[in-house]
N, C-alpha and C positions, 0 to 999 in steps of 0.2 A: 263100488265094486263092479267095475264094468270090463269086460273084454271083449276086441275089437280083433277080428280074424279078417287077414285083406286076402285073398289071391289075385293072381295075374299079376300083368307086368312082362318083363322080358325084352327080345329082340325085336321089331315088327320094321316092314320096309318102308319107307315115304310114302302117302297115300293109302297105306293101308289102313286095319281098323284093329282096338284091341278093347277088351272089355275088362274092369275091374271090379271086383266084386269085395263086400264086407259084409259079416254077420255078427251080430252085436248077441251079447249075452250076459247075465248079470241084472242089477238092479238099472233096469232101463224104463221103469214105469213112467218116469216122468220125462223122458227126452221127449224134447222137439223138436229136434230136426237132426240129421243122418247126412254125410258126404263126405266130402275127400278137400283135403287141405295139399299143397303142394309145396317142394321147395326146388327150386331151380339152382344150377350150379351158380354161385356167387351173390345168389336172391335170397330174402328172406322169405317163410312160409308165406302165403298167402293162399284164400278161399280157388276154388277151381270151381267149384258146384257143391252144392247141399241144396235137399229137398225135405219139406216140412211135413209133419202128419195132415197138414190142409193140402197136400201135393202142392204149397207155394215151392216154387224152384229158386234159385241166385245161383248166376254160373260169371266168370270173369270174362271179360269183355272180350278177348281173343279166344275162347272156346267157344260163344255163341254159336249157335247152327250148326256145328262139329258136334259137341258133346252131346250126351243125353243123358240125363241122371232119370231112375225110377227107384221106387220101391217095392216091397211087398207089403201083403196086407194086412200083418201085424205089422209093419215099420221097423221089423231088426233086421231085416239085409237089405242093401242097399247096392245098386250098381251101376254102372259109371259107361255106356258105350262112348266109345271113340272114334269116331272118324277121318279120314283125310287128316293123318297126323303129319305133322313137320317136326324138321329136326329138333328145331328149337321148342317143341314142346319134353323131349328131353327132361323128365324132374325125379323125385321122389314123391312118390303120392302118399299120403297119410288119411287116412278113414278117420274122420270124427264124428262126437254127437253134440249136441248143443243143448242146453237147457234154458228154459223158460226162469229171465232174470239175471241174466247170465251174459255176458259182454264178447265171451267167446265160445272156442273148445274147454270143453270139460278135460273128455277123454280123445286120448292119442291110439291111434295101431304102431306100427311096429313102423310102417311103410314098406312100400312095395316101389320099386324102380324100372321103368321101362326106358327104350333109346332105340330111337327111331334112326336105324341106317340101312343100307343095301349091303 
């Protein structure tokens, strides 16, 4: 019984910056780790960034040095800076958590959609 609350998202220009946030509630005793899954028009979801309760990070290989995932310090909300977006980051974001044992997402958000244009 978990629920996954995302905001942000929206319009933002080329180059700008946008931030995502997710706050997790529910039976979240034992997650391990917190972030955002993504799906791109015609792509399957894939990891974008999640950060572990050891603050290990995994972010995909074209967000590096753009993105930034943190958390707080209980580990239920979680947030996503964005920078120097391009078009082509263009997705659906999905907030998940991860458990210990576990091969993937547990739990899903709802998703939140941004689109980077002028």
């Amino acid at each position: 019984q978990v629920e996954l609350m995302e905001s942000g998202g929206g319009l933002v220009q080329p180059g700008g910056s946008l931030r995502l946030s997710c706050a997790a509630s529910g039976s979240i005793g034992g997650v391990y780790a917190m972030g955002w899954y993504r799906r791109a028009p015609g792509k399957q979801r894939e990891l974008a960034a999640t950060i572990s309760k050891d603050d290990t990070t995994v972010y995909a290989d074209d967000v590096k040095g753009r993105f930034t995932i943190s958390r707080d310090n209980a580990g239920n909300i979680v947030n996503l800076e964005m920078n120097n977006l391009k078009p082509e980051y263009k997705a659906v974001y999905y907030c998940v958590i991860r458990r210990l044992g576990r091969t993937g997402p547990t739990s899903w958000g709802k998703g939140t959609q941004f689109t980077v244009s002028s």
